[in-house]
C-alpha positions in Angstrom: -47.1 79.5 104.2 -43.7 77.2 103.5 -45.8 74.4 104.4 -48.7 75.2 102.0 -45.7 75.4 99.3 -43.8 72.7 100.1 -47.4 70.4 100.1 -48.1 72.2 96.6 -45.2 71.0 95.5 -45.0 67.5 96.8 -48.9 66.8 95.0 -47.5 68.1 91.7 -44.4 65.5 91.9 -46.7 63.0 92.8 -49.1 64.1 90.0 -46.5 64.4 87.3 -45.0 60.9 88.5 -48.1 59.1 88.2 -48.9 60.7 84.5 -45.2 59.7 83.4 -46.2 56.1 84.4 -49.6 56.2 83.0 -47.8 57.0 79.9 -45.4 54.5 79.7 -47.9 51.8 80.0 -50.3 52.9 77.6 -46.7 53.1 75.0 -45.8 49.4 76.4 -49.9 48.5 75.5 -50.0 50.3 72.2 -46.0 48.6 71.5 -47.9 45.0 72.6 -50.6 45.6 70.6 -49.1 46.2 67.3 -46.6 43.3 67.6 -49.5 41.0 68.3 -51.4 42.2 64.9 -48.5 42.3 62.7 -47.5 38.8 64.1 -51.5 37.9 63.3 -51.4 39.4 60.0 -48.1 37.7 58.9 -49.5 34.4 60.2 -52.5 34.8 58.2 -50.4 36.1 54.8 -48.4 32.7 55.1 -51.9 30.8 54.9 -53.0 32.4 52.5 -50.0 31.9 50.3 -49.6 28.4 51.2 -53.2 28.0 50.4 -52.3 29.9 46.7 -49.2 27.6 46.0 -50.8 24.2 46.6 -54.0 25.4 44.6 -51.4 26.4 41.6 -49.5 23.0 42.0 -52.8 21.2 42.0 -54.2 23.3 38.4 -50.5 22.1 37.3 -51.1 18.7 38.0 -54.5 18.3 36.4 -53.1 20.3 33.6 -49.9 17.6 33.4 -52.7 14.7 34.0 -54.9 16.0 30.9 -52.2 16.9 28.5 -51.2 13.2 26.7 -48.2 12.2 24.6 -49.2 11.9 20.8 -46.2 9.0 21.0 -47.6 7.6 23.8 -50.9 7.3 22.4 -49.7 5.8 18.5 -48.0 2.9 20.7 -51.3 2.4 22.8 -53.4 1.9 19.2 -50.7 -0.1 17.9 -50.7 -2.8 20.9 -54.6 -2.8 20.7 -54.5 -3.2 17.1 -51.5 -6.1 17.5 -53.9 -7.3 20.7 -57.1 -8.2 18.2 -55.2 -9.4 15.7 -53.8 -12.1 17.4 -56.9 -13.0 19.2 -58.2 -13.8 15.8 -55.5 -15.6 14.7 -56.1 -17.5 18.1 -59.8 -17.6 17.5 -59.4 -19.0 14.0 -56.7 -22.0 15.0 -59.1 -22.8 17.7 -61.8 -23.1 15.5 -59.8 -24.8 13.1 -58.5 -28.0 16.0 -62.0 -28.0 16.8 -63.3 -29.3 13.0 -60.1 -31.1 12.7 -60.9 -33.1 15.9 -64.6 -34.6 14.9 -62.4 -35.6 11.6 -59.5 -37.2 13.7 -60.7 -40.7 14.9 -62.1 -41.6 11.2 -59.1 -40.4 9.2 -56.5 -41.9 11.6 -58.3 -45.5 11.9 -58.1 -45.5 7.9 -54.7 -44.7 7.9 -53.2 -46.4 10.5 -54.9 -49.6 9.5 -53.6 -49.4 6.0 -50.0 -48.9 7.3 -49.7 -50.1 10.7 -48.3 -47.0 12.0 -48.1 -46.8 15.9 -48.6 -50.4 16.6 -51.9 -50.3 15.6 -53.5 -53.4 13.8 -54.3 -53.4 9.9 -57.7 -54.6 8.9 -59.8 -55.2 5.8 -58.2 -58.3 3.7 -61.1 -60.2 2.2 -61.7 -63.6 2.4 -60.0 -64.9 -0.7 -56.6 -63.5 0.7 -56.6 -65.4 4.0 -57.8 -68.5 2.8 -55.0 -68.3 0.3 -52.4 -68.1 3.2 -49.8 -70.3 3.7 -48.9 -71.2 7.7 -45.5 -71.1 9.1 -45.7 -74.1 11.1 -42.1 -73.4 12.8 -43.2 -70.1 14.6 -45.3 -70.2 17.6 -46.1 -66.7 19.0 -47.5 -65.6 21.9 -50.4 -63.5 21.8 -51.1 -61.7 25.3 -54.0 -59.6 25.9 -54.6 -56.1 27.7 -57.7 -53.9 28.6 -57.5 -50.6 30.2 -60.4 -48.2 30.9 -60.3 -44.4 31.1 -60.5 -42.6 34.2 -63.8 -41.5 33.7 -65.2 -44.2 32.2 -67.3 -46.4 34.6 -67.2 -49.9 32.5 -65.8 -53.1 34.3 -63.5 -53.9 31.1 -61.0 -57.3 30.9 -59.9 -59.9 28.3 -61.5 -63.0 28.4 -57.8 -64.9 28.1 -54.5 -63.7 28.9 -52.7 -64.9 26.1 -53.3 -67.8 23.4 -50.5 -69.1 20.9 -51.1 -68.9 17.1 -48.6 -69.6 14.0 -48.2 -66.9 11.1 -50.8 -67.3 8.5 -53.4 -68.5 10.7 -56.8 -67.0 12.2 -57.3 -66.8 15.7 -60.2 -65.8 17.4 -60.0 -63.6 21.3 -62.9 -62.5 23.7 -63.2 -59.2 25.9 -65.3 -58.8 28.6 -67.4 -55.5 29.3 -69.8 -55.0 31.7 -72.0 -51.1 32.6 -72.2 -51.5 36.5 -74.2 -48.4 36.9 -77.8 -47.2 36.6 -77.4 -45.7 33.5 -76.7 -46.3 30.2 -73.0 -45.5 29.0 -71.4 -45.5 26.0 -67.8 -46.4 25.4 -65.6 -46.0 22.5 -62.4 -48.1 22.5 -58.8 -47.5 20.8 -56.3 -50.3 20.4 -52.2 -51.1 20.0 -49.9 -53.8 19.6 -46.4 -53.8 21.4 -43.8 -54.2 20.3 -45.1 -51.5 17.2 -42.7 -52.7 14.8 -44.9 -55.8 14.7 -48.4 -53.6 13.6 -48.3 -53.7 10.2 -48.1 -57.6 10.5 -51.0 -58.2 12.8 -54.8 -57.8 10.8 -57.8 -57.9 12.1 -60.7 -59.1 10.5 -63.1 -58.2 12.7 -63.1 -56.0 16.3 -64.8 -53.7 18.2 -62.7 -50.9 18.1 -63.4 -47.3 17.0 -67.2 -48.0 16.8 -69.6 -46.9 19.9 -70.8 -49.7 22.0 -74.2 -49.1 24.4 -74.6 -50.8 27.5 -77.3 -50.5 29.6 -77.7 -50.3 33.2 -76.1 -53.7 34.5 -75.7 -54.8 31.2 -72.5 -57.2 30.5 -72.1 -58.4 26.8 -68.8 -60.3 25.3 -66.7 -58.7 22.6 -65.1 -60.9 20.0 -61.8 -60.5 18.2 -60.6 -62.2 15.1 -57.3 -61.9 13.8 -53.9 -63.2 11.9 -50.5 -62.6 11.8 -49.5 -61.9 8.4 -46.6 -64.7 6.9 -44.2 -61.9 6.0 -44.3 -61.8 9.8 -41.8 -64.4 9.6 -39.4 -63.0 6.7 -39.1 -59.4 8.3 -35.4 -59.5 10.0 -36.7 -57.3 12.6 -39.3 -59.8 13.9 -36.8 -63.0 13.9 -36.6 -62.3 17.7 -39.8 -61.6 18.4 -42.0 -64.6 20.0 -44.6 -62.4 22.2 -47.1 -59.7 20.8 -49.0 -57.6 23.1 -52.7 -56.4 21.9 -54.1 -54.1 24.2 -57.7 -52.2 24.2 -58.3 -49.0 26.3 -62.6 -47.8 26.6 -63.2 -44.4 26.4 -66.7 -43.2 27.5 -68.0 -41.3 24.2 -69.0 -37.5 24.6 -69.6 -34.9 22.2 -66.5 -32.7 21.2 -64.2 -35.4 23.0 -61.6 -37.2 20.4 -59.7 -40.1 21.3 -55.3 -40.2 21.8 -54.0 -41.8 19.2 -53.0 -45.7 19.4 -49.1 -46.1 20.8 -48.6 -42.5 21.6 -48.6 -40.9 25.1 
């Protein structure tokens, strides 16, 4: 009998041991359990309000982007408004230089031949005034002779003589040389100077090829006379007493349409 009891009582220990253990785990489970959600569910509440701040930053930002400055935009139609104004003003001048330059060559060969500006040569005394000259026997002048061609222009181009000697108040007559080597016709337009300029408005020339088209054909060479004076006042101008060598010099142009020649003793 005291060993029936004392077995009874060892399987209830046991039994009441075991539960107290079964209990405590299924406390430590449940304790695990929770701190694993509510770590879960504040995980996914910080998403979610990251996710609701940047969307409101981004609605602010478009917001920001579509609203626009009333001030901003009155400058922005004033520069467009200054903009296409000057472009016409730029438009206009350019049309403007581009009528002036067809009108160029003409005007400036009349004017420069009546005053010698530049060092270019006067023209157009009639016959009755250089037969009515009167020599200066005493002053012998050089006369040297210069031909230049363009860069584009394709014409072999050369004085015939490099200088000749002539006396105020007498005619004198000078020969170019220009040749088309090409296989195609070209045609050249020539300017012309005298150095020093001072010495311009004293030397006329009766006739020249200057400032008028000249055609060549392919291989075509053809001679290009040039008769001139020195005027006698030549002689009574104080700043020509040291003067004893005049440079006349011809530069070719090939002619184009819209291009205008530089102007005689300018750079």
């Amino acid at each position: 009998m005291i060993f029936t009891s004392f077995l009874r009582e060892t399987l209830c220990r046991t039994k009441n041991s075991v539960l107290s253990r079964t209990s405590s785990m299924y406390i430590c489970t449940k304790a695990i359990q929770n701190m694993i959600s509510s770590r879960g569910l504040y995980q996914h509440a910080n998403q979610l309000l990251s996710r609701k701040a940047s969307q409101r930053l981004s609605s602010q930002i478009r917001g920001m982007k579509s609203r626009k400055n009333p001030h901003t935009e009155r400058q922005e139609e004033e520069w467009r408004k200054r903009n296409r104004t000057v472009l016409t003003y730029i438009a206009a001048a350019g049309v403007g230089m581009i009528g002036m330059s067809y009108a160029a060559v003409p005007l400036y060969r009349l004017y420069c031949q009546t005053s010698g500006l530049g060092g270019t040569a006067q023209s157009g005394h009639d016959a009755e005034q250089v037969e009515n000259m009167t020599p200066v026997k005493d002053r012998i002048i050089k006369i040297t002779f210069n031909a230049d061609v363009h860069a584009s222009m394709q014409w072999n181009f050369k004085p015939q003589q490099s200088e000749i000697y002539v006396i105020p108040g007498e005619t004198a007559l000078a020969f170019y040389k220009a040749k088309n080597p090409t296989d195609k016709p070209v045609i050249g337009i020539s300017t012309y100077n005298v150095v020093p300029f001072e010495a311009g408005q004293y030397f006329n020339k009766i006739q020249c090829f200057c400032f008028e088209e000249q055609r060549l054909n392919p291989k075509e060479e053809v001679d290009m006379p040039v008769f001139f004076y020195i005027d006698p006042e030549f002689d009574e101008d104080p700043r020509m007493a040291k003067v004893d060598t005049i440079t006349l010099s011809y530069t070719f142009f090939e002619a184009k349409e819209g291009q205008t020649l530089p102007i005689p003793g300018y750079s």
